[in-house]
N, C-alpha and C positions, 0 to 999 in steps of 0.2 A: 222708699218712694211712696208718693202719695195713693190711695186707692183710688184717685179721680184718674191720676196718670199713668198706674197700671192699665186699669180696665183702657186706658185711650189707646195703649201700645197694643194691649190684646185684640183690640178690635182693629188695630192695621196691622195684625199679623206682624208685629217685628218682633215680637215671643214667642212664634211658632216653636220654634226650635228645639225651645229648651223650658215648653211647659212641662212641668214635673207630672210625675205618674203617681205617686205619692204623698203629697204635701212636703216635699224637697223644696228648697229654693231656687230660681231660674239658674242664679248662680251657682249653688251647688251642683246643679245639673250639667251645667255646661263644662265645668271641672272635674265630672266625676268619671275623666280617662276615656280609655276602650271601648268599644260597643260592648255591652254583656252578652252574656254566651246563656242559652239558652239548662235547662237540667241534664241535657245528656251532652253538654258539652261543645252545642254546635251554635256556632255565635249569630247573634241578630245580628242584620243587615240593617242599612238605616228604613227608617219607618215612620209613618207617615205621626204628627206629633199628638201627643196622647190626651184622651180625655179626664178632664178634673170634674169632680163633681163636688158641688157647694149644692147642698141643698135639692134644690129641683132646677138649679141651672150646671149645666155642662160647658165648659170654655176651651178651646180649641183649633190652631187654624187659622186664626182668627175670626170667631165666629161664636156667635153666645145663640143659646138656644134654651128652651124647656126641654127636659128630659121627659117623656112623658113613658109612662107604664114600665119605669127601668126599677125593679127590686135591687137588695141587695145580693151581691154574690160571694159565694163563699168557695175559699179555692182549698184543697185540700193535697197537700203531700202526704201524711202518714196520720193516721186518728189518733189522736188523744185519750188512747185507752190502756187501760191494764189488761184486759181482756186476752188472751193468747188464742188473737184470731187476727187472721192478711187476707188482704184482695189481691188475687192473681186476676192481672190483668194484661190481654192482646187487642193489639193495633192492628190496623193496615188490613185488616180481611172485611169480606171473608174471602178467600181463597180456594179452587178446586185444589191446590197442590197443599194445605196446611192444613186449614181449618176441620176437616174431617177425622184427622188422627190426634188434631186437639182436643177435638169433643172426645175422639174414643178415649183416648188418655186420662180425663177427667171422668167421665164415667165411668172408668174402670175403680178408678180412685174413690168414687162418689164426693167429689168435687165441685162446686161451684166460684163463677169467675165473671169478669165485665169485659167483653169485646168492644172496643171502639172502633166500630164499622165507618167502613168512608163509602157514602154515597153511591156514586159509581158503584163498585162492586156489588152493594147491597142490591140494585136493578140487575146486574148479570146473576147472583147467583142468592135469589132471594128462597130458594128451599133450604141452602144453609144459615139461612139467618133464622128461618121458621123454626129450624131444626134445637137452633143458639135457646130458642126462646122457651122452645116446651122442654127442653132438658132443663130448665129452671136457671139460666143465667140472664146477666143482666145486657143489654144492650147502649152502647152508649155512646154520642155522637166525635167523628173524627173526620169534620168535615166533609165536604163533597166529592174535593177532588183532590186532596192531603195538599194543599194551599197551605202556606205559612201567614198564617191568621194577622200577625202582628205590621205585616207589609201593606195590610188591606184596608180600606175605608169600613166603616161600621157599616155601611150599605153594603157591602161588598161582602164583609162577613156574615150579617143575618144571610144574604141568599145561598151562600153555601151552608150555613146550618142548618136554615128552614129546607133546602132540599134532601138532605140526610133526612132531618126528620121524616117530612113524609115518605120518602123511601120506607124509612122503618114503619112508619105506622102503616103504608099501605101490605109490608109483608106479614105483618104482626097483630096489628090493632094495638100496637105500643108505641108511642112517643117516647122517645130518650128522656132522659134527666138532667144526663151530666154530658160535658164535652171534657175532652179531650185535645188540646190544641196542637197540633201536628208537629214536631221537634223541642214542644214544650214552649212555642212561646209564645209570647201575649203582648197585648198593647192595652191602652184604653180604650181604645176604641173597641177588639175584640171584648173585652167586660166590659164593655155598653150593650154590645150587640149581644150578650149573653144575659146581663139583667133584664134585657126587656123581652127574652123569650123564656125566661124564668130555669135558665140552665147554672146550677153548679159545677165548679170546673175541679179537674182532679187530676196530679203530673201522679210523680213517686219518688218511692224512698231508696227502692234496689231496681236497679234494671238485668236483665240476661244479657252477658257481653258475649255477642257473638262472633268476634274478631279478638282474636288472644286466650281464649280459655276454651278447655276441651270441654263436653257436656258434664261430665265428674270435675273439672273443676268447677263450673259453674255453679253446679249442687253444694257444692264445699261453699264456695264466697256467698252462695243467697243464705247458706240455711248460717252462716257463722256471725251475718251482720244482722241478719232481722230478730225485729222486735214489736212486741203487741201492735197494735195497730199499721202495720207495714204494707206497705203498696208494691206488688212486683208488676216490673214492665216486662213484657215480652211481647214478640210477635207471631199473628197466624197468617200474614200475607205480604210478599215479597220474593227474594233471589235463596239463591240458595244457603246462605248464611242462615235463613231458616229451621235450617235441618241441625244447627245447632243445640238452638232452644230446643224444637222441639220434644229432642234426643234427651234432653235433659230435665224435661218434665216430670217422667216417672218417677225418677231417683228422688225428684225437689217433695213431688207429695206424698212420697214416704216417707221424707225426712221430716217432714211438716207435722204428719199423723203421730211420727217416733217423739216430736218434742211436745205432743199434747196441744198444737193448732188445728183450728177450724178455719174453712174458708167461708168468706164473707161477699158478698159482692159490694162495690163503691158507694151504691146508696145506704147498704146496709151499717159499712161502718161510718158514713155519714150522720145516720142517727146516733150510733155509739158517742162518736165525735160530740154531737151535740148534747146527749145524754152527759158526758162527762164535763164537759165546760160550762154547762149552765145548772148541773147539780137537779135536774130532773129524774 
């Protein structure tokens, strides 16, 4: 098709639909089945249509616009290292019921880790976020109100990022870094709304199954699949399925200390990550 007659379909929106996220073709997208299912397995819903970026314009919606102050973003499942170091990292707190027997647990360990705090909670219970922060881990954004990022308008997402942020930075004097998108999943429009507040985004490689495995099993499946650069998911805030992970933290950072791992926090192997791909 001619580029006079695309751009004319895109600006009456009769390619919402199936603008690619990618650089896929309209076609391929519209053919390509199923809604995808997000990294832990729970499938996107449909979603509003994603942003492309060419340059410094963004098309979408039908709607062309300047992109203005959006960086690059870099999304990271597992770093690109040799290095025999992992980022354990918790969602969803912090938590009066979790969060405090996480911190002890890693301290006992002398351990470090990345919370991805939601909002909310960071305003009810901002002495354990204080607490996250001078123990020396890293704090890092999980929305506002655990909204599923990918259903939302890019307006829609910055105000629930920018209000975690400030949460954090008013408990802390830290701004996040990184997000964390709530069931893992994304749109373009979520990384629009993340380059322009200069956040990198970060799922994972192993998560803590806390439905099906006892806490020794769970320490057996982390510690048999991971590998240098390795991203554990787990959580400090929620139902009682909780007490799963939690239960299973001990065993995981001893296994971790027993095979010669250090814990990293997400920005940390961030830099590894980039240290290793660009030969710095």
């Amino acid at each position: 098709m001619p580029t006079t007659s695309r751009r004319a379909l895109l600006r009456a929106g009769l390619l919402a639909a199936s603008v690619p996220l990618v650089g896929i073709s309209a076609q391929r997208a519209a053919d390509a089945g199923p809604a995808p299912v997000g990294p832990n397995g729970v499938r996107v819903r449909p979603r509003p249509a994603a942003w492309v970026k060419h340059g410094r314009i963004a098309r979408a919606a039908g709607m062309e616009r300047e992109v203005d102050r959006c960086g690059s973003v870099r999304v990271l499942w597992g770093g690109a290292t040799s290095d025999r170091v992992v980022a354990l990292t918790f969602d969803d707190g912090p938590s009066q019921e979790w969060t405090a027997a996480t911190l002890d647990a890693l301290s006992a360990a002398g351990a470090r880790a990345t919370f991805f705090v939601v909002g909310r909670n960071v305003r009810r219970f901002p002495d354990l976020v204080r607490r996250q922060h001078a123990e020396g881990h890293e704090l890092g954004n999980h929305s506002d109100t655990h909204a599923d990022l990918s259903v939302l308008s890019e307006e829609q997402v910055l105000a629930e990022l920018r209000a975690t942020d400030d949460a954090v930075l008013a408990a802390t004097g830290v701004r996040p870094r990184v997000v964390r998108p709530p069931f893992g999943h994304l749109s373009g429009a979520a990384l629009a709304a993340c380059g322009q507040l200069g956040h990198d985004i970060a799922l994972w490689t192993s998560c803590m199954k806390e439905i099906g495995l006892t806490p020794q099993g769970n320490v057996d499946a982390l510690l048999g699949e991971l590998r240098p650069g390795g991203v554990v998911l787990s959580h400090d805030g929620g139902d009682q399925r909780r007490a799963v992970g939690l239960a299973a933290l001990p065993g995981l950072l001893a296994g971790l200390q027993d095979q010669g791992y250090r814990t990293v926090t997400v920005s940390e192997l961030l830099a590894l990550d980039r240290s290793a791909t660009t030969g710095r």
